[in-house]
C-alpha positions, -999 to 999 in steps of 0.1 A, spaced: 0 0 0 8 31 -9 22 56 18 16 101 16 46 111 -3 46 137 19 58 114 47 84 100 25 94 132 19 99 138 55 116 108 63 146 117 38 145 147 48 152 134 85 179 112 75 201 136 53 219 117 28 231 123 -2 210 115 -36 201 77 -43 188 61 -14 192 29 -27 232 34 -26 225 37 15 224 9 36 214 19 72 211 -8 100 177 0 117 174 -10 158 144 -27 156 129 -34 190 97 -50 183 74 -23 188 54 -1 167 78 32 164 114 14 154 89 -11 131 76 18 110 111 32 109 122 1 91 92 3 70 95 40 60 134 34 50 125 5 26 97 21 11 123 55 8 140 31 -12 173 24 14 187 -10 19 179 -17 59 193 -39 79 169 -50 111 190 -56 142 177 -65 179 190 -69 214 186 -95 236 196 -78 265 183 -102 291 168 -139 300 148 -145 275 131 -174 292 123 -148 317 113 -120 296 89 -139 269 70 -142 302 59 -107 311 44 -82 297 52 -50 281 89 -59 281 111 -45 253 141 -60 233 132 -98 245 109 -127 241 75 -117 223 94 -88 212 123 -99 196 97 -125 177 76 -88 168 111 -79 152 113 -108 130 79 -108 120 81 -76 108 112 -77 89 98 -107 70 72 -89 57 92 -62 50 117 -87 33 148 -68 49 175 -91 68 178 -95 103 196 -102 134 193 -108 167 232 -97 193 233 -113 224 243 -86 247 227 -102 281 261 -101 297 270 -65 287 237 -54 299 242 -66 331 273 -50 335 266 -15 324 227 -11 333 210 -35 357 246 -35 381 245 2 377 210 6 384 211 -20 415 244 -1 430 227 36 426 197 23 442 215 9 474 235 43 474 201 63 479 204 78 441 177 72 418 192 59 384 181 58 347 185 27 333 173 39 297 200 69 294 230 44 304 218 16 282 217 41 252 254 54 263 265 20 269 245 -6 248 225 11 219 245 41 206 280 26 216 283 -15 212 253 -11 188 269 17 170 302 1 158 285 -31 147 266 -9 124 298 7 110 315 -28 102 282 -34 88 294 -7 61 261 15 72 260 53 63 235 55 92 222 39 127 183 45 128 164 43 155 124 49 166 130 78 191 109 107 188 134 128 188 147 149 157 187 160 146 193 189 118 227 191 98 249 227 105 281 232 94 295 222 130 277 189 126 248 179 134 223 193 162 199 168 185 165 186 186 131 179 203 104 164 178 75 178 163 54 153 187 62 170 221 38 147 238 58 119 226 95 136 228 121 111 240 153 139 242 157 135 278 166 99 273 191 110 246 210 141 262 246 116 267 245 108 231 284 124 218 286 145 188 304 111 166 271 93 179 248 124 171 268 126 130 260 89 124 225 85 142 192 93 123 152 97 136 131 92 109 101 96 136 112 129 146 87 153 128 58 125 127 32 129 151 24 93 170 -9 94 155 9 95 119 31 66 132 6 43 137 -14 54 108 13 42 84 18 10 106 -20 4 97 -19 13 64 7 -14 59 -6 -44 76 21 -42 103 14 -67 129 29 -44 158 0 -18 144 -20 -23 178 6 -29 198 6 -10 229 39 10 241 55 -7 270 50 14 302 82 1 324 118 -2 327 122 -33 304 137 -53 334 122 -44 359 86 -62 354 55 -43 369 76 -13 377 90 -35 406 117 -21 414 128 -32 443 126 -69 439 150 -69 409 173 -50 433 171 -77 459 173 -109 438 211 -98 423 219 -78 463 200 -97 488 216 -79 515 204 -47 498 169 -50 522 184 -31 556 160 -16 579 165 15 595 146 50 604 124 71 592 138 108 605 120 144 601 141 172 590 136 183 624 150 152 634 122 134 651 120 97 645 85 92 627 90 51 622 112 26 603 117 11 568 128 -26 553 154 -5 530 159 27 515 155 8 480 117 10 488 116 51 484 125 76 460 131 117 466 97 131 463 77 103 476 45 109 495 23 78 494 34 44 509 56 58 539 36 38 564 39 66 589 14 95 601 18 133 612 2 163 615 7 173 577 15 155 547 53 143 548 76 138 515 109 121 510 129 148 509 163 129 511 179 94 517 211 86 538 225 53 524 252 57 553 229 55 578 198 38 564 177 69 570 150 80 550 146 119 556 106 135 550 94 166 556 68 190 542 62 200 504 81 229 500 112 214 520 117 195 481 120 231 462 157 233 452 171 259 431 212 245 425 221 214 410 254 205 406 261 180 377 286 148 369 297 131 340 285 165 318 279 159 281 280 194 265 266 200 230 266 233 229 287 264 225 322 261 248 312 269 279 334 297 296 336 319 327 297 333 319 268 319 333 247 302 298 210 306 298 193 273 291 158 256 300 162 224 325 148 197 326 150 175 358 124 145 347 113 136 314 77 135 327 82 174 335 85 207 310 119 225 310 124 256 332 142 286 329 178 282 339 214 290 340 245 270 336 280 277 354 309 266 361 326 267 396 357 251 406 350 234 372 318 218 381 286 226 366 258 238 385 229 246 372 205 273 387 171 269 378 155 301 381 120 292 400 130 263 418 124 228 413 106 198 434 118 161 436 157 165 428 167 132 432 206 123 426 213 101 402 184 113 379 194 138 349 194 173 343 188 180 302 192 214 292 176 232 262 182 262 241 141 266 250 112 249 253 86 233 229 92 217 190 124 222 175 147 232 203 181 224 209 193 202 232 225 215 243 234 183 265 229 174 303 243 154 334 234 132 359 224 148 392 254 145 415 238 171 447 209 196 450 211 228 470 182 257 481 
């Protein structure tokens, strides 16, 4: 079936290659699910030679069990399925043992430390747009695509990651580690399709993913459990302690500080005169810290591990928009460096700072802005 040439016209446009597609091959990470399956689809039909690769990244015994789990069992059978019909080759990497050692360990460790981690940002530094990304170059492929609703634009410096045209879908918070060489050789055909468009042409085509819902949790971590993954690879990762207020009363006690996250209101299993957050977790001392609301409101975040796209930073503060979850809008901001760390100020304040998590900053805020790179959270301040 035909597909709106306009679309086609789009997805070329997103990929940026010279004239005759058909001189391209472009390995495509196909994950199973509807977005990286219509990718595929759009870059045969654009006339490219695509290669379909997927990842096994854990037990697949395991995984074909549960639901809503990507890059495994039913998945990874979605994958192949789809590039059969689209008659473009395909392969499945074992990288189980890889995964394990750059994203579930990390994830486990940062838990146990009091940090909240994310998973999905190290397994795209790590896995996806590192392993992943030099098996597509001995693969002789001009590009690595990729279903991310996110969008890149060629400059003379090279190219620029930028939010999608789908801002209820945009996946750049989950990107902001990717490195300039990654940024060059990636491509997001998806980046100015709306998801509405996306399944549209996954219906038009008979895809068998066409209906296929998005999976909702971390793809280990079944149910959004995560503390039971934690304890079944660090048993001893379950130690009680207190539950303190800021003003240092002791409100009750806890089986683990892997059970609570900065932020947290609901399932503290204690009571006091006004509604109680986490507002901070000692891993040293197996306390979990609450207090009120506006006790969360932090205004300084100093960063680690920086990836900077953007201009070179000097001894002037950069204006920016943060962005301290992806479930949240960015914020006014500035970026600085003292004693050559980078702290960000975010202008208004900010609630839920959790270390661990990242801070993405933006040229601005809505569809086509620049994303100008990001750390993980290494400390908050008021």
């Amino acid at each position: 079936m035909k597909i709106d040439q306009r679309i086609l016209e789009m997805v070329h446009a997103a990929m940026g290659l010279p004239a005759n597609p058909g001189g391209h091959r472009v390995v495509c990470a196909m994950s199973g699910g509807v977005d990286s399956s219509v990718a595929a689809a759009l870059l045969k039909l654009a006339g490219y030679e695509v290669v379909g690769i997927t990842l096994q990244l854990y037990d697949h015994g395991e995984a074909i069990r549960r639901k809503g789990a990507c890059c495994a069992g039913q998945d990874i059978h979605d994958a192949r399925r789809v590039a059969a019909m689209l008659d473009i080759p395909h392969y499945v990497l074992d990288f189980e043992s890889r995964f394990k050692e750059t994203v579930i360990d990390n994830f486990v460790e940062s838990y146990m430390a009091g940090a909240t981690p994310i998973p999905c940002v190290r397994c795209n530094q790590t896995v996806k747009f590192a392993d992943l990304f030099w098996r597509a170059k001995e693969l002789g492929a001009s590009a690595l695509v990729t279903g991310h609703y996110v969008d890149s634009v060629a400059t003379s410096s090279g190219r620029e990651l930028r939010t999608p045209s789908d801002m209820a879908r945009d996946q750049s918070y989950f990107l902001f580690a990717t490195t300039q060489e990654q940024i060059d050789y990636l491509r997001f055909p998806l980046g100015r399709l709306t998801k509405a468009e996306t399944r549209e042409v996954a219906a038009a085509l008979g895809l068998a993913v066409a209906q296929k819902p998005d999976s909702q949790d971390i793809c280990f971590v079944p149910e959004g459990r995560y503390a039971d993954v934690i304890l079944r690879h660090r048993p001893d990762a379950g130690q009680a302690g207190e539950i303190v207020h800021l003003d240092g009363r002791v409100l009750g006690k806890h089986d683990g500080i892997i059970h609570f996250t900065v932020g947290q209101r609901r399932g503290l299993g204690i009571a006091d005169g006004e509604p109680l957050y986490v507002v901070r977790l000692d891993a040293a001392a197996k306390r979990v810290i609450v207090g009120p609301h506006e006790a969360l409101r932090q205004h300084e975040i100093v960063l680690e591990d920086l990836n900077w796209l953007g201009s070179p930073l000097n001894g002037k503060a950069t204006s920016c928009h943060a962005r301290i979850r992806s479930s949240r809008p960015p914020a006014p901001a500035t970026l600085a460096l003292r004693s050559n760390r980078p702290v960000v100020t975010i202008t208004d304040g900010e609630f839920g700072i959790s270390p661990g998590q990242a801070c993405v900053l933006y040229e601005g805020e809505g569809a086509g802005q620049r994303v100008l790179g990001g750390g993980f959270i290494a400390a908050t301040q008021n």
